[in-house]
N, C-alpha and C positions, 0 to 999 in steps of 0.2 A: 480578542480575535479567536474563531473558533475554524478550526481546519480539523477536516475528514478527510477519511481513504476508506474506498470501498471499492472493493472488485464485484465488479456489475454483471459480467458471463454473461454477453451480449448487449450491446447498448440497445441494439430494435426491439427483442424482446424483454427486457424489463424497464424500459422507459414508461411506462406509468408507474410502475410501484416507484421506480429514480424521483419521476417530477412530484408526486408526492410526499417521498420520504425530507427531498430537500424544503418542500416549504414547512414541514414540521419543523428539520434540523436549524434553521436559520442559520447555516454557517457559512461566512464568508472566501469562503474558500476550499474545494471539493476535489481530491483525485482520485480519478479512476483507470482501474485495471481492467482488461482483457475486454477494452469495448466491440473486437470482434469484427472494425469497420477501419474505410478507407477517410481521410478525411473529407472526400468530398463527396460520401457517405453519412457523412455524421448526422445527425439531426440537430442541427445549429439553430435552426430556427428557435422550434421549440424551447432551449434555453432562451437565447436572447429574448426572445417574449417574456421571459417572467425573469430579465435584468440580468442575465448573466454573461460575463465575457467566457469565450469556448478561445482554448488553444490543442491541440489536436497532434498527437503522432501516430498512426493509424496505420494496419495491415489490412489486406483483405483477407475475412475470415478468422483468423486467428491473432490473439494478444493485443497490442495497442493501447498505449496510454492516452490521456487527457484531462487538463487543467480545468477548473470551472471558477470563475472568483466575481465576487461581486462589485469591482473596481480591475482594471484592466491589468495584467501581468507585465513584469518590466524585463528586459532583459531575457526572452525566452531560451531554452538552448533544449535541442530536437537530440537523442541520441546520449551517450554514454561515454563521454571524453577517453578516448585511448581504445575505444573499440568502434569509432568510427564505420569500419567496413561489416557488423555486425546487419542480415537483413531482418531482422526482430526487431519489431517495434516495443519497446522494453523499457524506456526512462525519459521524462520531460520534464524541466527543471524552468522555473521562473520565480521574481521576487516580486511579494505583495507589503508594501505597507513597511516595507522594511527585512523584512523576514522572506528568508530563498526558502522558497519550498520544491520539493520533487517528488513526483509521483513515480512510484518505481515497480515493476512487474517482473520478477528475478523467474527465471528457467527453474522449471518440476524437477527436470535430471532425470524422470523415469523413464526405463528400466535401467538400474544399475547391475552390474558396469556396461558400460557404451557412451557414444557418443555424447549423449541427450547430457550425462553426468561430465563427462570432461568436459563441454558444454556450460553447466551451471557451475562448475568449480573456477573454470577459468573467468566467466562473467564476473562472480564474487570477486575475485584478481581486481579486477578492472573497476569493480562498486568500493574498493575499498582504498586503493589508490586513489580516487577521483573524491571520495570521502576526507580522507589527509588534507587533500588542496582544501576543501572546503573550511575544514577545521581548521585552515592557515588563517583565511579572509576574516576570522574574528567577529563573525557578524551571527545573526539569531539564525539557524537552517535548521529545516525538516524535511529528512526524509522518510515519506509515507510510502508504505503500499503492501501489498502481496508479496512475503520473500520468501513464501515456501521454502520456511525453514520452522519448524516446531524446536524452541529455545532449549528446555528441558519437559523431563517426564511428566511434570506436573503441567505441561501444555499440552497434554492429549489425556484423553477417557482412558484409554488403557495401550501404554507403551508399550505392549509387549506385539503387539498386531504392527506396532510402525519402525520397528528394531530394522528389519532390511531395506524400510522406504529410502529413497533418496531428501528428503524432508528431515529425517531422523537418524541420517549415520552421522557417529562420531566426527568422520569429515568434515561434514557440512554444519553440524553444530561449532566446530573449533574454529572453521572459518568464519563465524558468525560472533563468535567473542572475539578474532581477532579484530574486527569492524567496533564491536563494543568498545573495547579497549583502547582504540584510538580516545577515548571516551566521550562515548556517545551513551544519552541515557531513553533507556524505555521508559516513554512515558506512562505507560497501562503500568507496566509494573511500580514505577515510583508512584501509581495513587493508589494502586489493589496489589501489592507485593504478596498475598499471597491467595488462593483460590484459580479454580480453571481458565476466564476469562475468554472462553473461547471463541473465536471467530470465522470458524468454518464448519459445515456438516456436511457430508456428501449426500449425493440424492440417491446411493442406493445402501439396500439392508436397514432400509429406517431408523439412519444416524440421528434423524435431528427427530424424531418420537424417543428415543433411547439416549438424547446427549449424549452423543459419541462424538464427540467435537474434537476439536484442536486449534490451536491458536496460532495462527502463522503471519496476521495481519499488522504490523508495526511501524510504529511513529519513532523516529528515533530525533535527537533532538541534539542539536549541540551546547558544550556548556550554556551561551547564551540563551540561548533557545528555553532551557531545562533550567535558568533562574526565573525564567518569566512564566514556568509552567502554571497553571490555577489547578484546571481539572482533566480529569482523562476517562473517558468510558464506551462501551460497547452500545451501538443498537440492536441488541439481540432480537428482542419480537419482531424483527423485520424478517428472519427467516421464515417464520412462521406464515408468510401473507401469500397469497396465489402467486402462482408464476416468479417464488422470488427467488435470488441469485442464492446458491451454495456457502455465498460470504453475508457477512452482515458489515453496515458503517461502525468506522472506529473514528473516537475524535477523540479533540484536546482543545481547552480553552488556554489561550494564550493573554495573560497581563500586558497592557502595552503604556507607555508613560500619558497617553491621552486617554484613557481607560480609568 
């Protein structure tokens, strides 16, 4: 089984380079961050035309996740257990084939200090609690997505430029190992432990002519999850294509007993 996370930075404008990248990826199951849209906005069709079930948590304008799989999702759940009254569209969760997956789109936090950051510290709270129950249920989970969070130094071009970011304080890394620690494993780094791996460039100061990346896009896997991992990799030359998204697709191949 192979499941992607890619923050798309608007679903209307990079839906071509999207429907093409997915019939390359063949992967049976696709979340996306910051589609930018209402759900009854989305462009549903257009999947379902080339077989895919769409499940949908959507803002206007701004963030919004979204499930894509190529067999129908069971169990969906809209929101972020215990931050219920949260109006950011930020986390959707369903299980394919066996395996719960979530696509998750965690708060920038910038400018630090303010709200934006007491904001993403407290969310984390709530991702990591809701995380524990998961790793109760004993069963295969992934959660995928955008956590705007750079792990260590060696996940950015040059740390010293992202030392004040809210991505890169102390804070926000310790609360990102505490989620670890529950233990949960990175699948990018358990197949490339070591090298950049990056999966973002921004579109100004010619990040991505200069790889100035950073890596903030992760799959994280539970025990079960992460005995059955195969493979794990970036589609990097995607940023490189007209009109494409800041992020590039991360995936992982998943072993399953019919497999």
């Amino acid at each position: 089984m192979k499941i992607a996370t890619f923050n798309i930075n608007g679903i209307k404008a990079r839906l071509p380079r999207l429907l093409e990248w997915l019939d390359e990826s063949q992967a049976d199951a696709v979340c996306l961050q910051e589609i930018k849209s209402m759900e009854d906005n989305f462009p549903r069709l257009e999947f379902e035309d080339k077989g895919w079930h769409v499940e949908v948590l959507g803002q206007k304008g701004f963030n919004g996740v979204a499930l894509l799989s190529r067999e129908p999702m069971a169990d969906v759940m809209r929101g972020l257990p215990g931050n219920e009254d949260d109006p950011q569209a930020r986390y959707i969760e369903g299980t394919l084939k066996g395996v719960r997956i979530a696509s998750l789109y965690l708060p920038n936090g910038n400018p630090v200090p303010g709200p934006k950051y007491e904001y993403k510290m407290s969310f984390m709270d709530h991702l990591i609690t809701h995380a524990a129950s998961l790793l109760k249920s004993e069963q295969p989970v992934v959660i995928a997505g955008d956590y705007n969070v750079i792990p260590t130094p060696e996940d950015c071009h040059d740390s010293k430029t992202w030392e004040n970011d809210a991505l890169f304080l102390p804070q926000t890394r310790e609360k990102y190992r505490t989620l670890l620690y529950q233990g949960w494993t990175d699948a990018i780094r358990q197949i490339h432990p070591r090298g950049d791996c990056f999966t973002f460039w921004d579109y100004q100061r010619g990040a991505w002519q200069k790889d100035d990346g950073i890596r903030i896009d992760h799959l994280l896997l539970s025990p079960q999850a992460a005995d059955m991992l195969v493979d794990a990799g970036i589609d990097r030359l995607q940023r490189g294509k007209e009109k494409a998204s800041d992020h590039v697709p991360v995936w992982i191949t998943l072993k399953q007993d019919d497999q």
